[in-house]
GUDRENSE-700819 format. One record per residue (C-alpha): residue number from 1; residue in one letter; x, y, z. Coordinates in pm, whole numbers, always signed. Layout:
BEGIN
markol / drenti / east / north / up
NUM / A / X / Y / Z
...
% end
This chain:
BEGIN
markol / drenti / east / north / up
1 / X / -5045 / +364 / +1361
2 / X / -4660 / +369 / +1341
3 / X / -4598 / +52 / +1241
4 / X / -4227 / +115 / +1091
5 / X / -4093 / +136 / +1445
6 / X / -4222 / -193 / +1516
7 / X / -4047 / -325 / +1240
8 / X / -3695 / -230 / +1313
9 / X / -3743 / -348 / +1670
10 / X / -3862 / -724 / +1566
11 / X / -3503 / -698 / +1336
12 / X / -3312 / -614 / +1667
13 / X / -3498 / -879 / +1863
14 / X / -3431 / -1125 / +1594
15 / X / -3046 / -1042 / +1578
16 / X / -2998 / -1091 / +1928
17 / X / -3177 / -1395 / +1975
18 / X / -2924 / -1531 / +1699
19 / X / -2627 / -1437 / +1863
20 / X / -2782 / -1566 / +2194
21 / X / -2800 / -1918 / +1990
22 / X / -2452 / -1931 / +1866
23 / X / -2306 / -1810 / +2278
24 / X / -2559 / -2077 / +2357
25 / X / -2401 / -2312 / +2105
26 / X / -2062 / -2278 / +2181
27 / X / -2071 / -2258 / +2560
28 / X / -2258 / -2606 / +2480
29 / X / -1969 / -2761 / +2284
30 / X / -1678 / -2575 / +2551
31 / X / -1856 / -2759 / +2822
32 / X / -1917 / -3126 / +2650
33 / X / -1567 / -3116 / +2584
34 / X / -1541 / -2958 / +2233
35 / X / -1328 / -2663 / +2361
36 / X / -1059 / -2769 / +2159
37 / X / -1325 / -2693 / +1879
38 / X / -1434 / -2337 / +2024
39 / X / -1058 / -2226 / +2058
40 / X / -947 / -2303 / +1713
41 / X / -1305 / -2154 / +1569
42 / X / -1181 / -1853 / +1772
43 / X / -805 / -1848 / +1643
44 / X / -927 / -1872 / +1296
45 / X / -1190 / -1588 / +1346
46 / X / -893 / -1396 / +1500
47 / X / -639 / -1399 / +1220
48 / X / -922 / -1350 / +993
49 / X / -940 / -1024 / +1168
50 / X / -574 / -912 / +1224
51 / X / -470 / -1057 / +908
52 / X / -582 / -712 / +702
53 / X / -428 / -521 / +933
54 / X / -85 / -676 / +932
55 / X / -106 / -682 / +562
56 / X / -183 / -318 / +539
57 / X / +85 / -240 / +782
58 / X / +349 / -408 / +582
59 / X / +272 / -264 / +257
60 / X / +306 / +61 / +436
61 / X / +642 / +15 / +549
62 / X / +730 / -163 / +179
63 / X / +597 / +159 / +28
64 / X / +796 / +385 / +255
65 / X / +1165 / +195 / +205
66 / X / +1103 / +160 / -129
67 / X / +918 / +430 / -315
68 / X / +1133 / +723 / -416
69 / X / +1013 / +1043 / -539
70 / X / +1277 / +1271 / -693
71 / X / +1355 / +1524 / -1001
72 / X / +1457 / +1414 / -1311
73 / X / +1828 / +1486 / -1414
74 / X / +1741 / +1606 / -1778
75 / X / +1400 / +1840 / -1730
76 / X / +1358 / +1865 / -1334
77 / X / +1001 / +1712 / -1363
78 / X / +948 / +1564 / -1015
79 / X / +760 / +1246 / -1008
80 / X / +767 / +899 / -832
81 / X / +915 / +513 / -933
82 / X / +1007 / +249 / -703
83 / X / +1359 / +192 / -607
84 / X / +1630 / -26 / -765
85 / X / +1405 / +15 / -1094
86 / X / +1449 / +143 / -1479
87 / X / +1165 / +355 / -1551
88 / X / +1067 / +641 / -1846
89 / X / +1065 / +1045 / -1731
90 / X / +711 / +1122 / -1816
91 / X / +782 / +1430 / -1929
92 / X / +1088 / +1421 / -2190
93 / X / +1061 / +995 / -2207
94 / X / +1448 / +1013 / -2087
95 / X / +1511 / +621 / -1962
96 / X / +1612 / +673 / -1614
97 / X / +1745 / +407 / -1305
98 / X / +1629 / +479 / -965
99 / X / +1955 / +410 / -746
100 / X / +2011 / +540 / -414
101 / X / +1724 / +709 / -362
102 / X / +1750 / +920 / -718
103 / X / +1710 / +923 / -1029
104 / X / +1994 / +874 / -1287
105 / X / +2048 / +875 / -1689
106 / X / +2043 / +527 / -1777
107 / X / +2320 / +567 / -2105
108 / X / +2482 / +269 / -2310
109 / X / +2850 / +173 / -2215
110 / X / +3080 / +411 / -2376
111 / X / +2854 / +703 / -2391
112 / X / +3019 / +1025 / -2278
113 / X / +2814 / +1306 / -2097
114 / X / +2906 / +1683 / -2253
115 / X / +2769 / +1970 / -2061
116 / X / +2745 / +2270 / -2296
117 / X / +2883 / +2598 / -2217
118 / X / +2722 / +2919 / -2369
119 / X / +3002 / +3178 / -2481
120 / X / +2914 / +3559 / -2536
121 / X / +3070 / +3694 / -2845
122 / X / +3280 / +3953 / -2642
123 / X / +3492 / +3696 / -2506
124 / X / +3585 / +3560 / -2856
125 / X / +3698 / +3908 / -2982
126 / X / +3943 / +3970 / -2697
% end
């Protein structure tokens, strides 16, 4: 008749029975004497599991300290660079240093920064 159902509950059956051989297993080897074996199997299959957590955890607090998202100086285009880095403005390719938490003109020595002024005409005739 329905023989699908049947199916999936032989797969449960058989999943539980294998767990119920490896508790079997290793209440066998805690009680010989091998629980020095058991407890390191279970250390190991800890840090296997908080391992990717700690990991992720840290690169989130790495990111946070040290990714810095600001405008650049020259156009205003706001995008993101790590800190204590020389990276490119995507926008106008101005070389930039991140330094402090924003971005600044990375210029050779002895390079001198005009700002221009715009005069109207009326204030040259008077």
């Amino acid at each position: 008749m329905n023989q699908g159902n049947s199916k999936i509950f032989q797969l449960t059956m058989s999943n539980i029975g294998n767990w119920l051989i490896f508790l079997a297993v290793i209440w066998l080897l805690g009680s010989v004497g091998f629980g020095w074996l058991v407890n390191s199997i279970l250390i190991l299959f800890g840090f296997i599991l908080i391992t990717p957590i700690v990991v992720f955890l840290g690169l989130r607090w790495w990111l946070n300290r040290n990714l810095i998202m600001d405008k650049c100086p020259i156009c205003s285009y706001e995008f993101t660079a790590l800190n204590q880095t020389q990276c490119q403005c995507p926008s106008c390719g101005e070389p930039l240093k991140v330094e402090g938490g924003h971005f600044n003109r990375l210029t050779p020595p002895g390079t001198i920064d005009v700002s221009a002024v715009e005069i109207n005409e009326q204030q040259i005739e008077e």
